[in-house]
C-alpha positions as CSV (number, residue, x, y, z in Angstrom):
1,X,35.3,8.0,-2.3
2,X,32.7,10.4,-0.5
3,X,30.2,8.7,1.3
4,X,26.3,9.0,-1.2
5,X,23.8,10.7,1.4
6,X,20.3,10.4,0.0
7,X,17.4,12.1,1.9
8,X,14.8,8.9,2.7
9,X,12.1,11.1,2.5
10,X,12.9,12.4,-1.0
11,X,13.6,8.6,-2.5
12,X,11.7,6.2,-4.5
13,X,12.9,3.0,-5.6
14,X,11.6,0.7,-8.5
15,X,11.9,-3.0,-9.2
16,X,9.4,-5.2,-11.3
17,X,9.1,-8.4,-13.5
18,X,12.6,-9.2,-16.1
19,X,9.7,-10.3,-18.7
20,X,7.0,-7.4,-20.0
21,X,4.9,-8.8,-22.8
22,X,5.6,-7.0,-25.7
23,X,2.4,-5.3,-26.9
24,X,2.4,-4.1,-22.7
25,X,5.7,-2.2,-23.1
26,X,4.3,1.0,-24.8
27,X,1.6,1.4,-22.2
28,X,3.7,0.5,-19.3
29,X,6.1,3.1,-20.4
30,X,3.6,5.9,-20.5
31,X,2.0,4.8,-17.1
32,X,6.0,4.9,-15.6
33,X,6.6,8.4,-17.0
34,X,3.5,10.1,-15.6
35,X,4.2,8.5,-12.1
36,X,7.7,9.8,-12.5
37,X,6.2,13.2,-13.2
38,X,3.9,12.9,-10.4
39,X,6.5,11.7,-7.8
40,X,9.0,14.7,-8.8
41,X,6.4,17.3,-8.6
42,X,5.8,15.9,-5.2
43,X,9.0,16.4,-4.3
44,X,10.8,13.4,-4.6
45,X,14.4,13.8,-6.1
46,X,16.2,10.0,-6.0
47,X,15.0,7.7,-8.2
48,X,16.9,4.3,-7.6
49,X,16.7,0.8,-9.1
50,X,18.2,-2.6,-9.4
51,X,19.3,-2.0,-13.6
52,X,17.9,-5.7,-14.3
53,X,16.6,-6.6,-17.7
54,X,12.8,-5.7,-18.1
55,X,10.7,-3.3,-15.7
56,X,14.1,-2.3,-13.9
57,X,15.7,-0.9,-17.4
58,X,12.3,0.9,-18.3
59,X,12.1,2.7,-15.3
60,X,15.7,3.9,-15.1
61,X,15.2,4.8,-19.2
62,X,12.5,7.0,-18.3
């Protein structure tokens, strides 16, 4: 298997808590999606993450 090369300067990684209260999900989600938004217009083209239960699974789902 090829070696993965990805650019440092064009990564972001995400990682957060395996319990989100529940009524916090919706607005967590929509605070995760404009940062993704923000982060890609800046540039940034990895997006990389652990794939735990809670925050971890959000992220990668957006």
């Amino acid at each position: 298997m090829d070696k993965l090369f990805l650019n440092k300067s064009q990564s972001v990684a995400f990682t957060g808590h395996r319990n989100i209260i529940g009524n916090k999900r919706p607005e967590l989600r929509v605070a995760v999606d404009n940062a993704l938004i923000e982060l890609y217009q800046s540039g940034y083209r990895n997006f990389i993450n652990g794939m735990a239960m809670g925050f971890d699974l959000l992220a990668a789902s957006a």
